[in-house]
TIRO-2110 file (N, C-alpha, C; in Angstrom, 1 decimal):
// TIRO-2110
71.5, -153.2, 146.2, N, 1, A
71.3, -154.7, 146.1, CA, 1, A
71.7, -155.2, 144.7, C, 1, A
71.4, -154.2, 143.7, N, 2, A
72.1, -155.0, 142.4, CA, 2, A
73.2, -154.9, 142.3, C, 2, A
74.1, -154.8, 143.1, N, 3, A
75.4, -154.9, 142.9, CA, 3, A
76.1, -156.5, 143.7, C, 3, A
75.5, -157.1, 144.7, N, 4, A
74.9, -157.7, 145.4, CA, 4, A
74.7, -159.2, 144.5, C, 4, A
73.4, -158.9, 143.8, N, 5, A
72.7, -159.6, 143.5, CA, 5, A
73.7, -159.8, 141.8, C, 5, A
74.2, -158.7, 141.1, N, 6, A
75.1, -159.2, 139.9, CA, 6, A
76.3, -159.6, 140.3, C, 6, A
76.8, -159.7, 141.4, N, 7, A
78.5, -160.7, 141.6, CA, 7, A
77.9, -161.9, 142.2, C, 7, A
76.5, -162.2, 142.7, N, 8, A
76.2, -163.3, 143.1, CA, 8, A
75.9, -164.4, 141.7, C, 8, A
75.1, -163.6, 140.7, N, 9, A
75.3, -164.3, 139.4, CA, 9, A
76.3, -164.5, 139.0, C, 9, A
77.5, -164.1, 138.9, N, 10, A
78.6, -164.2, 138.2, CA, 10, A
79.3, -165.6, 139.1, C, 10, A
79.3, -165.1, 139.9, N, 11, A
79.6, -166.5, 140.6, CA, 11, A
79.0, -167.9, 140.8, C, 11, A
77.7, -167.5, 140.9, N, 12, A
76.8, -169.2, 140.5, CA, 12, A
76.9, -169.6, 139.2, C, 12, A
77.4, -168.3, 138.1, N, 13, A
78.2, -169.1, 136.8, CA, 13, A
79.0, -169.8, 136.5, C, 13, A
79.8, -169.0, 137.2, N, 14, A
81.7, -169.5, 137.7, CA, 14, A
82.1, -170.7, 138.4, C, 14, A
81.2, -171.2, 139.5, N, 15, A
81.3, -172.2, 140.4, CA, 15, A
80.5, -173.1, 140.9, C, 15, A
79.4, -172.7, 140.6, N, 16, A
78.3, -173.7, 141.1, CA, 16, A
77.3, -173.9, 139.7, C, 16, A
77.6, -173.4, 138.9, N, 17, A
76.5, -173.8, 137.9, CA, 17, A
76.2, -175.0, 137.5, C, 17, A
74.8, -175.1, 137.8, N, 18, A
74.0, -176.5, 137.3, CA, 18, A
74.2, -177.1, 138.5, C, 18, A
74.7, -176.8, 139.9, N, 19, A
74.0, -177.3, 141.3, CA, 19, A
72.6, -177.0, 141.5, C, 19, A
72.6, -177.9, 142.2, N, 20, A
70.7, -177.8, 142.5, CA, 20, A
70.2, -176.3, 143.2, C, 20, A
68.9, -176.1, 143.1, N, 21, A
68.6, -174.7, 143.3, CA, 21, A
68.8, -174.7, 144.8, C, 21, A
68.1, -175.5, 145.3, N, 22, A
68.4, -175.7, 146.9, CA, 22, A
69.8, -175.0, 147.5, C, 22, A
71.0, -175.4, 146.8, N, 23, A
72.7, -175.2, 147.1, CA, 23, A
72.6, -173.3, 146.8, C, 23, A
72.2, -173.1, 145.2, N, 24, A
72.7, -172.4, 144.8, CA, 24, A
71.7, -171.0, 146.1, C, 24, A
70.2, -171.3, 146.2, N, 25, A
69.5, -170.5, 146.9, CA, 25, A
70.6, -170.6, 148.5, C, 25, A
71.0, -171.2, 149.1, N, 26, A
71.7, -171.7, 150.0, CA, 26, A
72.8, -170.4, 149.9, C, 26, A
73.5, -171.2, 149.1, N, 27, A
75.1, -170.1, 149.1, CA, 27, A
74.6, -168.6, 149.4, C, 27, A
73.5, -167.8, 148.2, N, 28, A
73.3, -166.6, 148.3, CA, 28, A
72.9, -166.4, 149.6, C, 28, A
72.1, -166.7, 150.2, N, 29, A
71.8, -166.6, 151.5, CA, 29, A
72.6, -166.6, 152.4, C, 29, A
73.7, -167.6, 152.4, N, 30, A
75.3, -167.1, 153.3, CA, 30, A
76.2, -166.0, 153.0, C, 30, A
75.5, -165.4, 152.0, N, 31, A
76.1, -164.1, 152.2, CA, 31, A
75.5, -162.8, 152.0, C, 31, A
74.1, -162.8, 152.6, N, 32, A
73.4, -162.0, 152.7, CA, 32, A
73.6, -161.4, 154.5, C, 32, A
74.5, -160.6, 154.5, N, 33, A
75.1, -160.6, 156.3, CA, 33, A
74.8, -159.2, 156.7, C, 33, A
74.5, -158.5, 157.8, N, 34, A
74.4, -157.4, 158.5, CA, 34, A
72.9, -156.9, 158.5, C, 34, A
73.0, -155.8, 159.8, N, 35, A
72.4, -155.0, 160.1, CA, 35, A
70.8, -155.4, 159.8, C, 35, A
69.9, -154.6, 158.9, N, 36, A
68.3, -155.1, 158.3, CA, 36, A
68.6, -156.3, 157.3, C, 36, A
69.4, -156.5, 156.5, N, 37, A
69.4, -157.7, 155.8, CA, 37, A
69.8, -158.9, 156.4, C, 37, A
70.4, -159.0, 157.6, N, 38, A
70.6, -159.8, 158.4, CA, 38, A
69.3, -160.1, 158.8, C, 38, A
68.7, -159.3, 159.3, N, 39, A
67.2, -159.6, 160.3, CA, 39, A
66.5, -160.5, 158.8, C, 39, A
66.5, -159.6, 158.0, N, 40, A
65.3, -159.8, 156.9, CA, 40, A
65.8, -161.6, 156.4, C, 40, A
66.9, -161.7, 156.3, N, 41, A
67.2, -163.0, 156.3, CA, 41, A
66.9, -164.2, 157.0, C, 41, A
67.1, -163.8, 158.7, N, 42, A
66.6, -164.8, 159.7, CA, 42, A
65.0, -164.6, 159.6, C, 42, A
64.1, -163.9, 159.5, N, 43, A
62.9, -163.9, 159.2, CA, 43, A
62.6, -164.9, 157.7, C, 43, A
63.0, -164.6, 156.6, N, 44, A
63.2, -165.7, 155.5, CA, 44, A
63.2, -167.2, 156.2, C, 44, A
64.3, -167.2, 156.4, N, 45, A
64.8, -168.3, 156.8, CA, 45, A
64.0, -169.6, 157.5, C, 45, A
62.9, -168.4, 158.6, N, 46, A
61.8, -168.8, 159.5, CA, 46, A
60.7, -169.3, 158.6, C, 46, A
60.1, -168.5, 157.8, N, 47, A
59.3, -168.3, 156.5, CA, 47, A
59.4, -169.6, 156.0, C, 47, A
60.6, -170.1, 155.5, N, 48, A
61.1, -171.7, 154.8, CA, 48, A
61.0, -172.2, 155.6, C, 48, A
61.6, -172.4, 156.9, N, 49, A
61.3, -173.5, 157.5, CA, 49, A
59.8, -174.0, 158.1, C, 49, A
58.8, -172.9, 158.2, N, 50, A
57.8, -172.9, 159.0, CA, 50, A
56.7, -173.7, 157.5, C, 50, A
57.4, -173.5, 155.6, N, 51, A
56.7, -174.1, 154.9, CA, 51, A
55.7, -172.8, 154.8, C, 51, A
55.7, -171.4, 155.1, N, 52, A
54.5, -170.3, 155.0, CA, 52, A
55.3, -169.8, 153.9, C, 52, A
56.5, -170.5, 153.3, N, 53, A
57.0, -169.6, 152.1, CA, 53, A
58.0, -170.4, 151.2, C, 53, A
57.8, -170.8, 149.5, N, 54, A
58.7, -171.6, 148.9, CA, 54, A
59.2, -170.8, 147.7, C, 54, A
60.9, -170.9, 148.1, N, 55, A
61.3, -170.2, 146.8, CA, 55, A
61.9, -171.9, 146.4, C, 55, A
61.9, -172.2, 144.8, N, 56, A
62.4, -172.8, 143.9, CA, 56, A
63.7, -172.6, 143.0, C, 56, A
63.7, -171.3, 143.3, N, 57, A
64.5, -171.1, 141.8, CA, 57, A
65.7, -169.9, 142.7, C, 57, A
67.2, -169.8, 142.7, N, 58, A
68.0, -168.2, 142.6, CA, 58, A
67.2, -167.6, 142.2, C, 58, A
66.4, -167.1, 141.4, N, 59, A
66.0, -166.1, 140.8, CA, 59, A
64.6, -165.1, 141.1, C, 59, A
64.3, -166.4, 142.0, N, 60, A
62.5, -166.1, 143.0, CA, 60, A
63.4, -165.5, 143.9, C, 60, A
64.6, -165.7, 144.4, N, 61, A
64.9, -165.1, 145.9, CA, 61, A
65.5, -163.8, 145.5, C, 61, A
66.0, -163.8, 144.4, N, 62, A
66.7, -162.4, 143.6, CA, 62, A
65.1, -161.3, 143.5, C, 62, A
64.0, -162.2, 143.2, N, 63, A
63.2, -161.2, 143.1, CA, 63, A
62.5, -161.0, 144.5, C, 63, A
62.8, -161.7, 145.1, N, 64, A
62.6, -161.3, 147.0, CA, 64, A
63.0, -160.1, 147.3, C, 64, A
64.8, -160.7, 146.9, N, 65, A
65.7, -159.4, 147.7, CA, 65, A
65.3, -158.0, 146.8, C, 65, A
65.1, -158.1, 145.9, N, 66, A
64.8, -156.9, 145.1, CA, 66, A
63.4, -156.2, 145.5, C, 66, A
62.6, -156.9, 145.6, N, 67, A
61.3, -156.3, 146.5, CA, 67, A
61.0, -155.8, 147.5, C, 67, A
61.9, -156.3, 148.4, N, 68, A
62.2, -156.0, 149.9, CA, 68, A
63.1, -154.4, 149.6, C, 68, A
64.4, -154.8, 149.2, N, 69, A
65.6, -153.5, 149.3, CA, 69, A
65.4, -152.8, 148.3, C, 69, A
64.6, -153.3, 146.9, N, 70, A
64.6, -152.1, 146.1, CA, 70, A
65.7, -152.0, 145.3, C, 70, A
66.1, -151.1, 144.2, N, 71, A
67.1, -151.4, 143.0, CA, 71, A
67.9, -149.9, 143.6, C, 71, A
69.4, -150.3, 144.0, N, 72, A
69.7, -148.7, 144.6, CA, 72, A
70.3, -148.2, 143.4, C, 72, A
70.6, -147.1, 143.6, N, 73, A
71.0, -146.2, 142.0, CA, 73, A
72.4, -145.8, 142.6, C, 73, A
73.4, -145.6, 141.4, N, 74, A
74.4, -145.2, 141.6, CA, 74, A
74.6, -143.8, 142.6, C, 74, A
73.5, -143.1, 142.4, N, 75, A
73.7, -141.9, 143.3, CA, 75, A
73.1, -142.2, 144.6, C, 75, A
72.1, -143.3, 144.8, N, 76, A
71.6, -143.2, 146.2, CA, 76, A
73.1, -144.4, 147.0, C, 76, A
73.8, -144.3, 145.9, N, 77, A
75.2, -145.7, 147.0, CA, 77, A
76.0, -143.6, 147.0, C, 77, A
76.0, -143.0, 146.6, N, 78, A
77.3, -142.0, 146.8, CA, 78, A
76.5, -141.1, 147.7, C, 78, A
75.0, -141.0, 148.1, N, 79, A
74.2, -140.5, 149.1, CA, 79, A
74.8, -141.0, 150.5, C, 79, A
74.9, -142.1, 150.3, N, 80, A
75.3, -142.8, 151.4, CA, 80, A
76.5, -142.9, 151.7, C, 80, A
77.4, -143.3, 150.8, N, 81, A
78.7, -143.1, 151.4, CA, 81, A
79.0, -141.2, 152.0, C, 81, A
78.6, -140.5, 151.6, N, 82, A
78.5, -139.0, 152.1, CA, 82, A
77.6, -139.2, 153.4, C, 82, A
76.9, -139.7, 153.5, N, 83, A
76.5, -139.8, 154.8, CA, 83, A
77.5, -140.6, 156.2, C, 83, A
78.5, -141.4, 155.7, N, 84, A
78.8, -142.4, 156.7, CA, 84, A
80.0, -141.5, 156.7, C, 84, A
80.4, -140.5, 155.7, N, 85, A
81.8, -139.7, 155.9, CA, 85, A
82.2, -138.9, 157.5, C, 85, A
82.9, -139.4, 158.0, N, 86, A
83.2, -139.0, 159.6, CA, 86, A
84.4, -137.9, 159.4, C, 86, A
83.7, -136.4, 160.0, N, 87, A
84.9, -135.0, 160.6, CA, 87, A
85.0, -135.2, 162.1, C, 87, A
86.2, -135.8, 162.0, N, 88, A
86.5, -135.4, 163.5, CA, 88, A
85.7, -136.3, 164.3, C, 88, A
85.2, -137.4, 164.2, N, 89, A
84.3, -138.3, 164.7, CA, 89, A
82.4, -137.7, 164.8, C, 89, A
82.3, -137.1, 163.8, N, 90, A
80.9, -136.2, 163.9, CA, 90, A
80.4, -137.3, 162.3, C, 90, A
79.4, -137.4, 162.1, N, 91, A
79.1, -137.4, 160.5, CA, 91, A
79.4, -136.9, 159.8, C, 91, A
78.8, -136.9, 158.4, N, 92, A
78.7, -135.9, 157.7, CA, 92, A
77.2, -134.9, 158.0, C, 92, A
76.2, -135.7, 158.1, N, 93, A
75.5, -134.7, 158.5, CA, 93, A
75.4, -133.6, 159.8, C, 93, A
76.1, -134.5, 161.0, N, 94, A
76.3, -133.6, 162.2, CA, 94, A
77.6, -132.5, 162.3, C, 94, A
78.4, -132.8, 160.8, N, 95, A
79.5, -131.5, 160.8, CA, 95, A
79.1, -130.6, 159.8, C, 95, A
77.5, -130.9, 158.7, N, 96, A
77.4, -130.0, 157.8, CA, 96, A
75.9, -129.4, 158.9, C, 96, A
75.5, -129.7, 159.3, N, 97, A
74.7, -129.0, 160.1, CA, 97, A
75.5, -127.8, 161.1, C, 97, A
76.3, -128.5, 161.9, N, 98, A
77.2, -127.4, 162.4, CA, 98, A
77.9, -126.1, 161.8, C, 98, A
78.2, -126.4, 160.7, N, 99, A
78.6, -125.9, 159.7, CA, 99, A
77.6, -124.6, 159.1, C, 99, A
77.1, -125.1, 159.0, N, 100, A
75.6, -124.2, 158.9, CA, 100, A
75.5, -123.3, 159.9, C, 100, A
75.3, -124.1, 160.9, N, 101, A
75.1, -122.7, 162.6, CA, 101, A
76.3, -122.2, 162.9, C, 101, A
77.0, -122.3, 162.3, N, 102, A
78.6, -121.4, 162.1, CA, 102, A
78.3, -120.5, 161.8, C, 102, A
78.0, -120.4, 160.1, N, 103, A
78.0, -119.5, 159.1, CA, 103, A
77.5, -118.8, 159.5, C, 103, A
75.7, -119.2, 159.8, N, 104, A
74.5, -118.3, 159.9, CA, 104, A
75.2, -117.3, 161.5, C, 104, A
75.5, -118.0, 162.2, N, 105, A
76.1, -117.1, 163.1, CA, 105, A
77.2, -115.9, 163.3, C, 105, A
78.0, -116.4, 162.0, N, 106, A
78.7, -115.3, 162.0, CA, 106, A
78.4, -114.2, 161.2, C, 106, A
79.6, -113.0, 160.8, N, 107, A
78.6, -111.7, 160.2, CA, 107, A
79.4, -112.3, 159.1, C, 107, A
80.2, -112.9, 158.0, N, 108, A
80.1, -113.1, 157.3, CA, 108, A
79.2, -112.8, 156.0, C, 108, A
79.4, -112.0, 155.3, N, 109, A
78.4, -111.8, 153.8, CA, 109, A
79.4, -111.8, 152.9, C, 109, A
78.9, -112.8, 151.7, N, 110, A
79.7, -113.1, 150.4, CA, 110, A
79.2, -111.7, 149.8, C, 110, A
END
């Protein structure tokens, strides 16, 4: 998310600065898109409109998303792209597990 959350600053620098918080809370929000941050969004969204929740400021909602998703580290983004790596249409984890009951299966000794 701080990768996320620092091109969204750079841009409310760039183009919208000194729009009202409403706009600028607005824009980030339209591009908060997929999967659980999608949900977590339309839940937000419910939250504001229902008045059970007021952000004021970009920066209340920066500390939202950061509470919720957490600060990911450069190794937990290359965790993950290793995880989404596809052999042969398998994962990476369902071709390094195979991989495994290969080895262990064969007589193989280093």
């Amino acid at each position: 998310m701080s990768i996320f959350i620092n091109e969204a600053h750079l841009y409310l620098r760039m183009k919208i600065n000194g729009e009202a918080a409403t706009t600028q809370i607005t824009w980030v929000l339209s591009y908060v898109q997929g999967g659980v941050t999608e949900a977590w969004k339309d839940n937000l969204l419910d939250e504001l409109a229902k008045k059970e929740l007021e952000i004021k400021t970009v920066e209340t909602l920066f500390k939202k998303i950061r509470d919720e998703f957490g600060e990911i580290t450069k190794e937990d983004r290359k965790v993950e792209q290793l995880r989404m790596i596809e052999q042969g249409g398998r994962t990476y984890d369902e071709y390094v597990q195979e991989f495994k009951k290969i080895a262990r299966e064969s007589s193989y000794k280093r």
